[in-house]
C-alpha positions as CSV (number, residue, x, y, z in Angstrom):
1,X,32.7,234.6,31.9
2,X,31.0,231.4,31.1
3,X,29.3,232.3,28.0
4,X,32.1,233.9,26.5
5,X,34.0,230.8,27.4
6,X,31.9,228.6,25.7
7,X,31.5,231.1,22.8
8,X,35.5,230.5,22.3
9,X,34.8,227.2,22.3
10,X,32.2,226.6,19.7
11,X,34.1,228.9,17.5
12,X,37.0,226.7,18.0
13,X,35.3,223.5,17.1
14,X,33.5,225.1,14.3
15,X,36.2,226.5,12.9
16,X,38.4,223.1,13.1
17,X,35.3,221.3,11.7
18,X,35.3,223.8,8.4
19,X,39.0,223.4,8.5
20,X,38.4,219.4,8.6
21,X,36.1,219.6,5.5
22,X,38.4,221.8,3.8
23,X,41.2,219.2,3.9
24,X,39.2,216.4,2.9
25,X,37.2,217.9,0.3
26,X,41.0,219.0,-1.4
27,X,42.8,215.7,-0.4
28,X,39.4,214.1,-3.1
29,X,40.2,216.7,-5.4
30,X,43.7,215.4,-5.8
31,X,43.2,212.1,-5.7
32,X,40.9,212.5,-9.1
33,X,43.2,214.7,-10.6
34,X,46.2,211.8,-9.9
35,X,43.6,209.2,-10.9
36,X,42.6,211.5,-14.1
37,X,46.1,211.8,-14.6
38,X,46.9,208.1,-14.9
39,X,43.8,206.9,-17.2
40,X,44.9,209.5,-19.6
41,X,48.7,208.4,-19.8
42,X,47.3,204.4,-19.2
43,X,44.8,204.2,-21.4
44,X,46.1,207.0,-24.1
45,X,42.8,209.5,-23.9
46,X,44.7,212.2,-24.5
47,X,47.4,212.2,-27.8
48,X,50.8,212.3,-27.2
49,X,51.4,215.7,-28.6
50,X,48.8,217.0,-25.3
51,X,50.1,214.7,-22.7
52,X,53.0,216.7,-20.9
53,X,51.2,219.6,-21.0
54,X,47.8,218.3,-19.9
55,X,49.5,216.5,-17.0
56,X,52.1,220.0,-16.3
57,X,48.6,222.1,-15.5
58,X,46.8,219.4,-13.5
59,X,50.1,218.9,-11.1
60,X,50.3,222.7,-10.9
61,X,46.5,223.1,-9.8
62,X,47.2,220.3,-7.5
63,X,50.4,222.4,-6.2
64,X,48.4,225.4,-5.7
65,X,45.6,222.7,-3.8
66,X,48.6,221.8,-1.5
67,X,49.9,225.2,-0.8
68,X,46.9,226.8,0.0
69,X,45.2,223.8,2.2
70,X,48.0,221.9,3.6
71,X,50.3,224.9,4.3
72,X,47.7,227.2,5.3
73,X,49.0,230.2,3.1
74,X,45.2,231.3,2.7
75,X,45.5,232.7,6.5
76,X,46.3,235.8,7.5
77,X,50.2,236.7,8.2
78,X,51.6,234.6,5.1
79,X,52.2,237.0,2.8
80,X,56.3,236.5,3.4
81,X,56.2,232.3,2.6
82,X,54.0,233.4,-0.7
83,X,56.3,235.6,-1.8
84,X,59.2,233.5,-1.3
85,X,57.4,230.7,-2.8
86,X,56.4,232.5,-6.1
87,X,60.1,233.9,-6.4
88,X,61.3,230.9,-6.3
89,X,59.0,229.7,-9.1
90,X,60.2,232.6,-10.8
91,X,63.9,231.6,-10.8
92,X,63.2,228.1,-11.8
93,X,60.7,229.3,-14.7
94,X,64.0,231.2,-15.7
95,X,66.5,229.0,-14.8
96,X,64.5,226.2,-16.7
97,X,64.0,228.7,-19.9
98,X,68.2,229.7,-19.8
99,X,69.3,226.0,-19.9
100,X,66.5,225.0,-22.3
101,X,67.9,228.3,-24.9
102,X,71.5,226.6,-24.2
103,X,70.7,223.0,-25.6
């Protein structure tokens, strides 16, 4: 009983270690993106015409960073809170689209 004890144990700390790691090495990711993100706008790297959409796709791969690490959708049992999430993505995609044909 004391082996498989301990067994649970180092499992648990190694998998709250990886899990550890996982967050930080994410939580960098963003904070370059953000930092990216404001040189390009600051210092005008990137011409105007490219600026929204440059910054739209670096806040989306930092939303999908966020989901996946901070919300723990990558673990089993969260296929309902993904496909709730993407639906509603889909609405506001068409939402966004509807009011943007009205103007």
């Amino acid at each position: 009983m004391q082996t498989s004890t301990q067994t649970t144990t180092s499992q648990q700390s190694a998998k709250k270690q990886e899990s550890v790691g996982k967050h930080l090495l994410s939580f960098a990711v963003m904070i370059v993106l953000t930092a990216i993100a404001f040189a390009a706008v600051g210092l005008k790297i990137i011409p105007n015409h490219l600026v929204i959409p440059v910054l739209l796709v670096m806040a989306a791969i930092q939303v999908f960073l966020q989901l996946f690490t901070f919300m723990h959708l990558d673990q089993k049992g969260s296929l309902f809170p993904i496909i709730f999430i993407f639906a509603g993505i889909f609405v506001a995609i068409v939402s966004a689209f509807g009011i943007f044909m009205l103007l």
